[in-house]
PyMOL Python script that loads the backbone (N, CA, C, O; Angstrom):
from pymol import cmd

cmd.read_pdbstr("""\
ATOM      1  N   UNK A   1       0.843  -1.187   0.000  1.00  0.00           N
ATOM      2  CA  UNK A   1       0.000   0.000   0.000  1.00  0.00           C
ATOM      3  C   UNK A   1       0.888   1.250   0.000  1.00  0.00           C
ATOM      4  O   UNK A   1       1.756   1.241   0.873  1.00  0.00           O
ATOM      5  N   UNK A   2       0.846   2.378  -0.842  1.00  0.00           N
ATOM      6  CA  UNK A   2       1.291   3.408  -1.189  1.00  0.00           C
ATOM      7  C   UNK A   2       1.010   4.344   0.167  1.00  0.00           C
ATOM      8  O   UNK A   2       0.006   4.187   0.861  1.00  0.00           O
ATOM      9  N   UNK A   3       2.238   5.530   0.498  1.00  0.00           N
ATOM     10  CA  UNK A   3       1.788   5.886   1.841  1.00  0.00           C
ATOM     11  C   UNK A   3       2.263   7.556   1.172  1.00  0.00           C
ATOM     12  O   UNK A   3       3.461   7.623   0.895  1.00  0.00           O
ATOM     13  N   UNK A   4       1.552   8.672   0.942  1.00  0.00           N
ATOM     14  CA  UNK A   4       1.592  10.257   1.158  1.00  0.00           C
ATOM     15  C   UNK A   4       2.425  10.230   2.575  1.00  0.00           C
ATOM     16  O   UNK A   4       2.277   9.631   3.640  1.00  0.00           O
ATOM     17  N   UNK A   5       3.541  11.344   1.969  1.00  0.00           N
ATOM     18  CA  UNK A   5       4.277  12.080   3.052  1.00  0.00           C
ATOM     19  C   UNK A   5       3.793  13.314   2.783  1.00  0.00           C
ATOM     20  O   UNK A   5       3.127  13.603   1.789  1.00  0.00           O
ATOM     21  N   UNK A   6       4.259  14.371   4.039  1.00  0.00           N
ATOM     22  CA  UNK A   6       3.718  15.656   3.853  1.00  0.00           C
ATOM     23  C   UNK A   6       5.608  16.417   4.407  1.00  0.00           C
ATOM     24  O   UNK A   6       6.130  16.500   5.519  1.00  0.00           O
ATOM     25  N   UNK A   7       5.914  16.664   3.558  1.00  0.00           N
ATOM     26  CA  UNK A   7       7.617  17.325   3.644  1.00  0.00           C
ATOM     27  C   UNK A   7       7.423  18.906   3.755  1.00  0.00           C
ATOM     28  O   UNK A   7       7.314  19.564   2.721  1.00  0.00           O
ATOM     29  N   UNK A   8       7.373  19.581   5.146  1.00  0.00           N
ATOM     30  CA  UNK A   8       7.673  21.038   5.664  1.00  0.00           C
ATOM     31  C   UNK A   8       9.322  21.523   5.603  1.00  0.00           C
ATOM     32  O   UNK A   8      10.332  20.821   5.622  1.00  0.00           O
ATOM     33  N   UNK A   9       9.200  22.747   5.535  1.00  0.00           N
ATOM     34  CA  UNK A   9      10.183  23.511   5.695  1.00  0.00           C
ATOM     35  C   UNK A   9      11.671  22.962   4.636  1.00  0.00           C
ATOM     36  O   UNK A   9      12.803  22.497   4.759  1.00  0.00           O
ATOM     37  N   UNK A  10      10.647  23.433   3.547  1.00  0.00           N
ATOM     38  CA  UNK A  10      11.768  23.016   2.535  1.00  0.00           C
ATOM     39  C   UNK A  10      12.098  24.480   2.148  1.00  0.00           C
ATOM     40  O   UNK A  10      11.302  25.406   2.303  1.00  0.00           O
ATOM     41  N   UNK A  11      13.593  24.632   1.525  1.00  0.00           N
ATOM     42  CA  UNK A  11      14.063  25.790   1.263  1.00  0.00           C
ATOM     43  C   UNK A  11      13.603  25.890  -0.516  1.00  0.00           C
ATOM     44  O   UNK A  11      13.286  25.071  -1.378  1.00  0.00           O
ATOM     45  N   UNK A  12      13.720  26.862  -0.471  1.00  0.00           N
ATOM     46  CA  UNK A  12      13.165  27.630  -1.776  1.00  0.00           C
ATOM     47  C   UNK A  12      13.633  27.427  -3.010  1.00  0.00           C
ATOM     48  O   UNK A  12      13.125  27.875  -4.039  1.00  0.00           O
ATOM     49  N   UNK A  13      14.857  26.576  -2.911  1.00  0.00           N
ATOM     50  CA  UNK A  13      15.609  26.198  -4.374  1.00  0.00           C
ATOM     51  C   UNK A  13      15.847  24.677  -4.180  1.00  0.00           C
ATOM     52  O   UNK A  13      16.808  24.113  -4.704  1.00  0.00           O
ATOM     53  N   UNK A  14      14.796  23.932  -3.288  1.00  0.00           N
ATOM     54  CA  UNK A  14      14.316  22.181  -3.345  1.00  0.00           C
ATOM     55  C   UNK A  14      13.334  22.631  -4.419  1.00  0.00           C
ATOM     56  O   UNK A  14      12.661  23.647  -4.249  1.00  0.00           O
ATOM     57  N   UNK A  15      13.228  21.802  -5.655  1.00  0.00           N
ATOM     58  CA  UNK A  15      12.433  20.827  -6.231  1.00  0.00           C
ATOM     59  C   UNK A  15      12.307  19.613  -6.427  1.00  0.00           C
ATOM     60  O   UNK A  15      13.031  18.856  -5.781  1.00  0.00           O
ATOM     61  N   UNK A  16      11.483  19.146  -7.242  1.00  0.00           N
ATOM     62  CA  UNK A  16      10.950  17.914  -7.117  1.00  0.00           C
ATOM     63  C   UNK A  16      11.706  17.035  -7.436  1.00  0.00           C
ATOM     64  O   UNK A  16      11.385  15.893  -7.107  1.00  0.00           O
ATOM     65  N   UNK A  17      12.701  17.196  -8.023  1.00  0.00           N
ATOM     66  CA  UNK A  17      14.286  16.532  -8.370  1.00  0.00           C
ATOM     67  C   UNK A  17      14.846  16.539  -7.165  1.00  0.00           C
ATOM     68  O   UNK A  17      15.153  15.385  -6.869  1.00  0.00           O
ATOM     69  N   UNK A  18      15.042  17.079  -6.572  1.00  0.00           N
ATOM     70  CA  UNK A  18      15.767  16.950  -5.533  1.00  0.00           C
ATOM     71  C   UNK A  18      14.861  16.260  -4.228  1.00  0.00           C
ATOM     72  O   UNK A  18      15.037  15.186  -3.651  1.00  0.00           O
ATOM     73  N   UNK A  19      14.195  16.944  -4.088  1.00  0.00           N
ATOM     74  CA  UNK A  19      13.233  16.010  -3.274  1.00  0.00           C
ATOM     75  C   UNK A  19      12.958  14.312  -3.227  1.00  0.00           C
ATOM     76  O   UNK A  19      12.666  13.645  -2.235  1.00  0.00           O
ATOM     77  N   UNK A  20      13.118  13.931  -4.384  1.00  0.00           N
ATOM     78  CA  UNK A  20      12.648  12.794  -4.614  1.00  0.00           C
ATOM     79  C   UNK A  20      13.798  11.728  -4.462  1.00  0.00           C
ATOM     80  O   UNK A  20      13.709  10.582  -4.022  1.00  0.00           O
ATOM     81  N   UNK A  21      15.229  12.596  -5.082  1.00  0.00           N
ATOM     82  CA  UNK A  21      16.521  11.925  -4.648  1.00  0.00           C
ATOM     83  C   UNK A  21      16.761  11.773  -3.255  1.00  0.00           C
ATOM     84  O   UNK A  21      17.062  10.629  -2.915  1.00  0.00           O
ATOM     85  N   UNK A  22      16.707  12.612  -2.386  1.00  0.00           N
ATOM     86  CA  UNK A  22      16.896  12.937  -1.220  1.00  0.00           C
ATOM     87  C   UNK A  22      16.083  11.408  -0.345  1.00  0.00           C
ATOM     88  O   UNK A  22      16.646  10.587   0.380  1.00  0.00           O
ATOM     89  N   UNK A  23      14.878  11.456  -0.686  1.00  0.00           N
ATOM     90  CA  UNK A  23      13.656  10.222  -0.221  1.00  0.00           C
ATOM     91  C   UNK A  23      14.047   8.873  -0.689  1.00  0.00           C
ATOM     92  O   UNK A  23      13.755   7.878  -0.025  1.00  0.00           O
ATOM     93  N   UNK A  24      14.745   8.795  -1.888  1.00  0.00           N
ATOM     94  CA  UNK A  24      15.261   8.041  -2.572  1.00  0.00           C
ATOM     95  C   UNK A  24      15.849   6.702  -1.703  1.00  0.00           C
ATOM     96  O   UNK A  24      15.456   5.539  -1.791  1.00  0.00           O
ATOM     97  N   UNK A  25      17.182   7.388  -0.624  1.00  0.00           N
ATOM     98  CA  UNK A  25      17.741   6.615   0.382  1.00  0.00           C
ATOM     99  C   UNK A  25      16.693   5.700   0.989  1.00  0.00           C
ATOM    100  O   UNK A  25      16.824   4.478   0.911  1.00  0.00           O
ATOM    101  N   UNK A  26      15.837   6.167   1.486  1.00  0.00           N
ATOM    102  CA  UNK A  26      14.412   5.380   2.411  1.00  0.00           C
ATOM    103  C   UNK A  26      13.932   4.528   1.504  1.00  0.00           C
ATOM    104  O   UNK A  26      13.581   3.518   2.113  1.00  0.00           O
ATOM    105  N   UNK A  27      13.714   4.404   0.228  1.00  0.00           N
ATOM    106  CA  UNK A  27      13.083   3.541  -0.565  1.00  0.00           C
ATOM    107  C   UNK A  27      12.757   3.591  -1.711  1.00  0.00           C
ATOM    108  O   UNK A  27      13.732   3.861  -2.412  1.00  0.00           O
ATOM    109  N   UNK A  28      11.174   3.365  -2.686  1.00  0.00           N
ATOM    110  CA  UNK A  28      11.032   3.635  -4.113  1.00  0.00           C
ATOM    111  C   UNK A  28      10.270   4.555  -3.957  1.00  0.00           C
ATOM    112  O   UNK A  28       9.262   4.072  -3.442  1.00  0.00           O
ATOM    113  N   UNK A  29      10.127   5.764  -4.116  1.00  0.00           N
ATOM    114  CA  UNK A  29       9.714   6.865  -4.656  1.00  0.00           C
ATOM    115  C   UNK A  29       8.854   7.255  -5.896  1.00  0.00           C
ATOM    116  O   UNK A  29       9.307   7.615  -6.982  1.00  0.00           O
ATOM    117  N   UNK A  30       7.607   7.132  -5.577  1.00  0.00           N
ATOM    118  CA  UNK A  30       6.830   6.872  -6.611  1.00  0.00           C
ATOM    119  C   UNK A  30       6.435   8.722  -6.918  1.00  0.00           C
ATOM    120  O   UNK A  30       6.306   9.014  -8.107  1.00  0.00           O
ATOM    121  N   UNK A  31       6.303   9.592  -6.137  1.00  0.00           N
ATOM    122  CA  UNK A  31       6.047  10.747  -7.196  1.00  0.00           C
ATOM    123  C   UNK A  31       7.145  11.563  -5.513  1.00  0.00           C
ATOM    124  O   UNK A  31       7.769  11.127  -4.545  1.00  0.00           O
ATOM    125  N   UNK A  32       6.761  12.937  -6.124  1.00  0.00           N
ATOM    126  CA  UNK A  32       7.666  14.048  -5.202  1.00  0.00           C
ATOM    127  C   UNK A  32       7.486  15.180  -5.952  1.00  0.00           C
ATOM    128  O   UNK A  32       7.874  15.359  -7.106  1.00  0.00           O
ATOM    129  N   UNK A  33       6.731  16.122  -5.077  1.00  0.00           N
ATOM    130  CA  UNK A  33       6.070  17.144  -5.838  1.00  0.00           C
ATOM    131  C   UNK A  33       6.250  18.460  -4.515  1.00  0.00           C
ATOM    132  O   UNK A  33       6.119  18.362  -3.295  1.00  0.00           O
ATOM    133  N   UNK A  34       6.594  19.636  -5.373  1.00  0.00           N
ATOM    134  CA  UNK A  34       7.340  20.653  -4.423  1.00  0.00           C
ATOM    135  C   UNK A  34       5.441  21.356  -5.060  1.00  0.00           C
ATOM    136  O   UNK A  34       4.897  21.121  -6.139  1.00  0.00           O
ATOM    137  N   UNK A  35       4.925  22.193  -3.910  1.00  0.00           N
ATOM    138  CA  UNK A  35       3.906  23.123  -4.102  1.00  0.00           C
ATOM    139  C   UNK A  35       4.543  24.170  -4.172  1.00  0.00           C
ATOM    140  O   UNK A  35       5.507  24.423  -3.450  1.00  0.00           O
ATOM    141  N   UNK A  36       3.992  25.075  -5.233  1.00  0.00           N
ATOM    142  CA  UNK A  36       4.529  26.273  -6.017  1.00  0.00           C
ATOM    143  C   UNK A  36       3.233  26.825  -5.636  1.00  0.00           C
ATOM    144  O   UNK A  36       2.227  26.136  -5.464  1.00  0.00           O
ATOM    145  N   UNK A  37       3.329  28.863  -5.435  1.00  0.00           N
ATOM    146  CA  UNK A  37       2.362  29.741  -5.322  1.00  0.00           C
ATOM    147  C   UNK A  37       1.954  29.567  -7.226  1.00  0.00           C
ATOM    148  O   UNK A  37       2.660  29.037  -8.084  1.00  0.00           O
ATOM    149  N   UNK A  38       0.681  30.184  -7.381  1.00  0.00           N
ATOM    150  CA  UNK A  38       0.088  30.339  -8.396  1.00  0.00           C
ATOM    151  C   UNK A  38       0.419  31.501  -9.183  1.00  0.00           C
ATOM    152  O   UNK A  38       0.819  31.658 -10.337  1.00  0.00           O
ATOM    153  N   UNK A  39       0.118  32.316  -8.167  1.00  0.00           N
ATOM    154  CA  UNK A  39       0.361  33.612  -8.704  1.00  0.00           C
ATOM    155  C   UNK A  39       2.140  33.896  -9.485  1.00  0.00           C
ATOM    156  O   UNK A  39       2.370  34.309 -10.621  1.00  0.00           O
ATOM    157  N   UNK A  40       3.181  33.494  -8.377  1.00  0.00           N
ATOM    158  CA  UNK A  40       5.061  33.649  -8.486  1.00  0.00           C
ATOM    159  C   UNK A  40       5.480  32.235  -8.907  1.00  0.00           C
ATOM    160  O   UNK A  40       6.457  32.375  -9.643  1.00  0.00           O
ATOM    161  N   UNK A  41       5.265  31.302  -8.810  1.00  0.00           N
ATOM    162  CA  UNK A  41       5.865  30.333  -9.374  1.00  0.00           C
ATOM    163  C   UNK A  41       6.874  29.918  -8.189  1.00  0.00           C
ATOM    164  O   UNK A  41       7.837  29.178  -8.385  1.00  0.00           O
ATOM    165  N   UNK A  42       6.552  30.467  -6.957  1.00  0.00           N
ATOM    166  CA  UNK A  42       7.902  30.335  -6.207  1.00  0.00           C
ATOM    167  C   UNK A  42       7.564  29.364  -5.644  1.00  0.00           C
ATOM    168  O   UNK A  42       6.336  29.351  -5.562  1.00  0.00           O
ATOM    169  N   UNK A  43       8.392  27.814  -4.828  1.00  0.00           N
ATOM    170  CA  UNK A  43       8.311  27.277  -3.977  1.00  0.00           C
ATOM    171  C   UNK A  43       7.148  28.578  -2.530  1.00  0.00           C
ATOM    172  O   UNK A  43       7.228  29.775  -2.256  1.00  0.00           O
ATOM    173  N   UNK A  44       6.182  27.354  -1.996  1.00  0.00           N
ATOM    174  CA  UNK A  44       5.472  27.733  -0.796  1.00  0.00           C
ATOM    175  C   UNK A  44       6.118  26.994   0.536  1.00  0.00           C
ATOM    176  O   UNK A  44       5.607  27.232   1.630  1.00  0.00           O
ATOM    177  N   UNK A  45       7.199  26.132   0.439  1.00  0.00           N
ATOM    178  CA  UNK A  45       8.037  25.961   1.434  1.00  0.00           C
ATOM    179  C   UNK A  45       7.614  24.288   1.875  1.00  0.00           C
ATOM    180  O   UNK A  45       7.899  23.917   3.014  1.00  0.00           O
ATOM    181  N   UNK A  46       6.936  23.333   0.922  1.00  0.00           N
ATOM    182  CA  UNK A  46       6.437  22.241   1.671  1.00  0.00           C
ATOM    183  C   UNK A  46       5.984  21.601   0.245  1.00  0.00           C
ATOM    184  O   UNK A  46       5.825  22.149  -0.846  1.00  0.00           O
ATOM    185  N   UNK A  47       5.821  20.137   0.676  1.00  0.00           N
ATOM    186  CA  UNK A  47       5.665  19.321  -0.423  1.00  0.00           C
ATOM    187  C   UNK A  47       4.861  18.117  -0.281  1.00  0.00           C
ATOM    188  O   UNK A  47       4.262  18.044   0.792  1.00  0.00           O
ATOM    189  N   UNK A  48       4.717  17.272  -0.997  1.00  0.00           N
ATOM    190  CA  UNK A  48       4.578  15.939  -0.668  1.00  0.00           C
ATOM    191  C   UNK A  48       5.612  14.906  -1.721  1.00  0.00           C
ATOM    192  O   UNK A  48       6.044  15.293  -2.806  1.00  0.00           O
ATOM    193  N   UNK A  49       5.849  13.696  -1.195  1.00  0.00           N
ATOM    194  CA  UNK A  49       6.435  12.731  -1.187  1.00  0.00           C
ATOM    195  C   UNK A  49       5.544  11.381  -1.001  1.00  0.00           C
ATOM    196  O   UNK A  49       5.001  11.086   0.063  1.00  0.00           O
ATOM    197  N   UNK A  50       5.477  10.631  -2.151  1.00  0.00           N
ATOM    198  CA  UNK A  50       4.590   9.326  -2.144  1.00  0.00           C
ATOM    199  C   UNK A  50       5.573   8.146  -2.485  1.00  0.00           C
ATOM    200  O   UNK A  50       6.245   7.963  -3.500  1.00  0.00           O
ATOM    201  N   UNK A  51       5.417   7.137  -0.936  1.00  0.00           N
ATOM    202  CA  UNK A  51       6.420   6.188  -1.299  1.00  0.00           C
ATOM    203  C   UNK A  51       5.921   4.930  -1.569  1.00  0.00           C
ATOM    204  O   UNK A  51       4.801   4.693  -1.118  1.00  0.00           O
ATOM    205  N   UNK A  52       6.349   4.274  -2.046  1.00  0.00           N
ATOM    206  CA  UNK A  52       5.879   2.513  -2.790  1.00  0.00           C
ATOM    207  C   UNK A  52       4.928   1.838  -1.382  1.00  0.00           C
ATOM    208  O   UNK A  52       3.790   1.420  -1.592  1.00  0.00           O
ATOM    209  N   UNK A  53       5.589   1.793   0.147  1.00  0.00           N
ATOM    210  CA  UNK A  53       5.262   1.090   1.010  1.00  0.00           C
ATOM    211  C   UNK A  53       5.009   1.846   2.381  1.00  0.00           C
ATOM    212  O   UNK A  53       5.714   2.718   2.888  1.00  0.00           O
ATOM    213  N   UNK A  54       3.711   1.242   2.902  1.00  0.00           N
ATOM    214  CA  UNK A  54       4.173   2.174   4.509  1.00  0.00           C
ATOM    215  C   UNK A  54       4.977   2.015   5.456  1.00  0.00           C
ATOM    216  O   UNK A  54       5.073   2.788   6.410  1.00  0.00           O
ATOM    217  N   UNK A  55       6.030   0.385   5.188  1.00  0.00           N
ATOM    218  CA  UNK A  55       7.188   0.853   5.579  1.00  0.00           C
ATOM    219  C   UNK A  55       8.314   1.779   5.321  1.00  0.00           C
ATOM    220  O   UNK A  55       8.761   2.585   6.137  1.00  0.00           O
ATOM    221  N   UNK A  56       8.681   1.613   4.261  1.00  0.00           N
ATOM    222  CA  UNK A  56       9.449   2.989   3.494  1.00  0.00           C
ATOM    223  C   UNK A  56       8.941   4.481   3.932  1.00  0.00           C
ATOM    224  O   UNK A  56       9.626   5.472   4.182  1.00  0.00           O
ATOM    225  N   UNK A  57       7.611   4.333   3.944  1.00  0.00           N
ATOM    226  CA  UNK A  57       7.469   5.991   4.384  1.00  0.00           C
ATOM    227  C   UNK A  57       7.635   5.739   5.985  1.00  0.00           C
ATOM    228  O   UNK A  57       7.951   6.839   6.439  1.00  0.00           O
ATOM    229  N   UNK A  58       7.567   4.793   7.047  1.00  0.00           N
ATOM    230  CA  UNK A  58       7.755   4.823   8.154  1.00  0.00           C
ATOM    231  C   UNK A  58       9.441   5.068   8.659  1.00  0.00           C
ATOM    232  O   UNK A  58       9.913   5.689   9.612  1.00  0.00           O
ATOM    233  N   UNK A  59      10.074   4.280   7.555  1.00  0.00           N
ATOM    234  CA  UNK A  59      11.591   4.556   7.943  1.00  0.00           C
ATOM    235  C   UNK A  59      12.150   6.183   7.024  1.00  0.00           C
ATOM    236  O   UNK A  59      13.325   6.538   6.930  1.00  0.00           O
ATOM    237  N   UNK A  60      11.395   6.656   6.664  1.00  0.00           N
ATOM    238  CA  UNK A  60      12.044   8.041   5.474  1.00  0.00           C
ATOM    239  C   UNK A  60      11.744   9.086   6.633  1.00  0.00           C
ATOM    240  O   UNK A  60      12.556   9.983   6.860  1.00  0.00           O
ATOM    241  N   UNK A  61      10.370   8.939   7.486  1.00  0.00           N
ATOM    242  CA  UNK A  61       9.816   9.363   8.892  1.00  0.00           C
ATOM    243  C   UNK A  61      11.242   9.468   9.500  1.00  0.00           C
ATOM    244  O   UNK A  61      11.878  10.500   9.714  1.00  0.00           O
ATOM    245  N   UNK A  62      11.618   8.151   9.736  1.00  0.00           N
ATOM    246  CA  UNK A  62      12.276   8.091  11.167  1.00  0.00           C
ATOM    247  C   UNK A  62      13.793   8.720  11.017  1.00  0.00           C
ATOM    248  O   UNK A  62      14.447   9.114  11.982  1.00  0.00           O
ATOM    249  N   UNK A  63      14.319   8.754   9.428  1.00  0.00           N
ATOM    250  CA  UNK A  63      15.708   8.701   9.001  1.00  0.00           C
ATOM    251  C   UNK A  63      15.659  10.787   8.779  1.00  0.00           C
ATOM    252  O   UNK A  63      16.432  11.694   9.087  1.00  0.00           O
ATOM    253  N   UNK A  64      14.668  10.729   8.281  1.00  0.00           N
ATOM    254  CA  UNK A  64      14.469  12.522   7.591  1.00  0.00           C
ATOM    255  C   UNK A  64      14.202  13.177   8.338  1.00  0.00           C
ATOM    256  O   UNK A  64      14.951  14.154   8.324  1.00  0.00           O
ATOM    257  N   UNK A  65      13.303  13.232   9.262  1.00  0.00           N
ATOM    258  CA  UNK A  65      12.669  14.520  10.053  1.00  0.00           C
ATOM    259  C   UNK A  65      13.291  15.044  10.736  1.00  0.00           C
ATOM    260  O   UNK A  65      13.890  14.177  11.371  1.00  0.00           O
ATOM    261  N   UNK A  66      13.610  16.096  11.100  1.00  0.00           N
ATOM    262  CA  UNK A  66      14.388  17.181  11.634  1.00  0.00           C
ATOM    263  C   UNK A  66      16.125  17.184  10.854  1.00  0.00           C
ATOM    264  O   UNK A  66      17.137  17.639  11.387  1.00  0.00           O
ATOM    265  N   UNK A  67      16.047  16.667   9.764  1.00  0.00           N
ATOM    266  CA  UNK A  67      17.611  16.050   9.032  1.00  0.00           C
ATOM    267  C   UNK A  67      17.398  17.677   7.763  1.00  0.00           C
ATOM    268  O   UNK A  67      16.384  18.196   7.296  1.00  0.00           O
ATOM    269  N   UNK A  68      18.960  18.024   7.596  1.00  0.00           N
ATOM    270  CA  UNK A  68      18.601  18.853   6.670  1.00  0.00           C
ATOM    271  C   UNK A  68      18.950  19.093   5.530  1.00  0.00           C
ATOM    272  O   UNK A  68      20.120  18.817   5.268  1.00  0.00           O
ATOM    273  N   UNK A  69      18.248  19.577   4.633  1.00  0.00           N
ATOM    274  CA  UNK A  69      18.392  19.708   3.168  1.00  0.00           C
ATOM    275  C   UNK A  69      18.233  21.003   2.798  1.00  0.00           C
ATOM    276  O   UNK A  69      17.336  21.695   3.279  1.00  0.00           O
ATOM    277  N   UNK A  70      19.171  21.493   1.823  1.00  0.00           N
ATOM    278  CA  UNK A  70      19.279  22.584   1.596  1.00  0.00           C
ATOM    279  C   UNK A  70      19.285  24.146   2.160  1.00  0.00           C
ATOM    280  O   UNK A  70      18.925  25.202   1.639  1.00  0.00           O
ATOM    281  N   UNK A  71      19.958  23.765   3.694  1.00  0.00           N
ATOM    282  CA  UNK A  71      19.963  24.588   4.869  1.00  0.00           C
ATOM    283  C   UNK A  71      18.849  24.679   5.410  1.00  0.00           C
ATOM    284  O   UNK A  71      18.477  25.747   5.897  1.00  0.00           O
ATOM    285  N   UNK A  72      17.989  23.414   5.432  1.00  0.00           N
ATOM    286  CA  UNK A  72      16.385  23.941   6.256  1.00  0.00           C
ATOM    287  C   UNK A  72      16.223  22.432   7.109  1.00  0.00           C
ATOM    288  O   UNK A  72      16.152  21.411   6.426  1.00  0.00           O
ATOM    289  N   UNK A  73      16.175  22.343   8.386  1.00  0.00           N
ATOM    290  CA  UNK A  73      15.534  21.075   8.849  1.00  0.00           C
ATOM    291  C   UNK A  73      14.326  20.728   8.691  1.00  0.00           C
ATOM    292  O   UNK A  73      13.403  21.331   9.239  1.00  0.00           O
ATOM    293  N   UNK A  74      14.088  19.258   7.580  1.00  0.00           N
ATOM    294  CA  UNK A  74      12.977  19.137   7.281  1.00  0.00           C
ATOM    295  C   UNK A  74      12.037  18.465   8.399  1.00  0.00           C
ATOM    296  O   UNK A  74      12.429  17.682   9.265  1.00  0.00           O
ATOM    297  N   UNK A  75      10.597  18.964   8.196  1.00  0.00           N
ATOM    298  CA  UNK A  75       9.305  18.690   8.952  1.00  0.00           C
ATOM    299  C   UNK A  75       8.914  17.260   7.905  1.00  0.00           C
ATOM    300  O   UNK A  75       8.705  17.592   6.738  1.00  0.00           O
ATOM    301  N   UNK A  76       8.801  15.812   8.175  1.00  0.00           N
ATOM    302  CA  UNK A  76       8.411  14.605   7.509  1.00  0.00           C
ATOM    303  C   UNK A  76       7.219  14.291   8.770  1.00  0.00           C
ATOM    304  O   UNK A  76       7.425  14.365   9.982  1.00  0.00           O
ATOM    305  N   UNK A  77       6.116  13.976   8.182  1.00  0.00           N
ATOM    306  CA  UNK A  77       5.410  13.737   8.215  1.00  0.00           C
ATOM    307  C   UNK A  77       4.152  12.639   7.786  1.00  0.00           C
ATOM    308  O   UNK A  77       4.080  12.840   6.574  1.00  0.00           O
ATOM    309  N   UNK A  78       2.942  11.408   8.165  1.00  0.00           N
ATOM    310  CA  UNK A  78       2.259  10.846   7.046  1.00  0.00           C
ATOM    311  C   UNK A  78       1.380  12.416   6.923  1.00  0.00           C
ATOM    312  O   UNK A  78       1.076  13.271   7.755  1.00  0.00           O
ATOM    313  N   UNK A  79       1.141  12.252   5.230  1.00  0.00           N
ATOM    314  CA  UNK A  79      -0.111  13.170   4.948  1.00  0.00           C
ATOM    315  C   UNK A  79      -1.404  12.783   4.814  1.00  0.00           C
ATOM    316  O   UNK A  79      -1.695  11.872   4.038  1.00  0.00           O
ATOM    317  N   UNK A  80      -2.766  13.727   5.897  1.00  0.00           N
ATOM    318  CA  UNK A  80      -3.842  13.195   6.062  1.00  0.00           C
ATOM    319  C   UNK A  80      -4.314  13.561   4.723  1.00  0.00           C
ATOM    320  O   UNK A  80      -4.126  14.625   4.133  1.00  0.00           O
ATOM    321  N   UNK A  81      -4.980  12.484   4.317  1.00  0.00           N
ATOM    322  CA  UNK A  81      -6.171  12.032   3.292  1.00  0.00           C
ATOM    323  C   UNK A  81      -7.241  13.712   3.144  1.00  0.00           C
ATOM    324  O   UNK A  81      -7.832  14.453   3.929  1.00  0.00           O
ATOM    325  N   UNK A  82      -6.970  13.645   1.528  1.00  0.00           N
ATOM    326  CA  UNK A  82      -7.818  15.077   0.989  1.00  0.00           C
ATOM    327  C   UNK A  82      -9.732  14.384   1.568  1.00  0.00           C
ATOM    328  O   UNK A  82     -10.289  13.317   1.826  1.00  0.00           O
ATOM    329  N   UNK A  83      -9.963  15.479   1.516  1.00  0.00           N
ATOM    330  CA  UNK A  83     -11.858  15.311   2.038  1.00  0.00           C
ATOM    331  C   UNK A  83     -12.132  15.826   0.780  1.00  0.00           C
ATOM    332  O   UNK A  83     -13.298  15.996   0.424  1.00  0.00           O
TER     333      UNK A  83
END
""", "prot")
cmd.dss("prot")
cmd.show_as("cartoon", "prot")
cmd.util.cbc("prot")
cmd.orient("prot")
């Protein structure tokens, strides 16, 4: 079963390339997507990360969170389910 991460406090020149390498270590990495404002195109500072297994996202949890990338300690998280 496929498990949504929710990745905070990403710095402003992470994309989804990089993001996804970074997650990479923890396991298979099925998407990695940086949220961009609409209006600027700029990174909004947070992302998600979807990994193959909910172990993989349990150990990317335990290996990533507060670990840092691109001068920012990242916030890893599971992400709750859209309504």
């Amino acid at each position: 079963m496929q498990s949504n991460l929710y990745v905070t406090n990403l710095g402003y020149s992470i994309d989804g390339e990089a993001l996804r390498a970074h997650f990479s270590s923890c396991g298979d990495v099925i998407s990695a997507d940086v949220i961009s404002d609409r209006e600027t195109g700029r990174s909004r500072g947070f992302g998600f990360v979807e990994m193959s297994t909910q172990e993989q996202a349990q150990k990317a949890i335990e290996m990533l969170n507060d670990q840092p990338l691109g001068g920012r300690a990242l916030g890893v998280a599971l992400a709750r389910p859209r309504k």
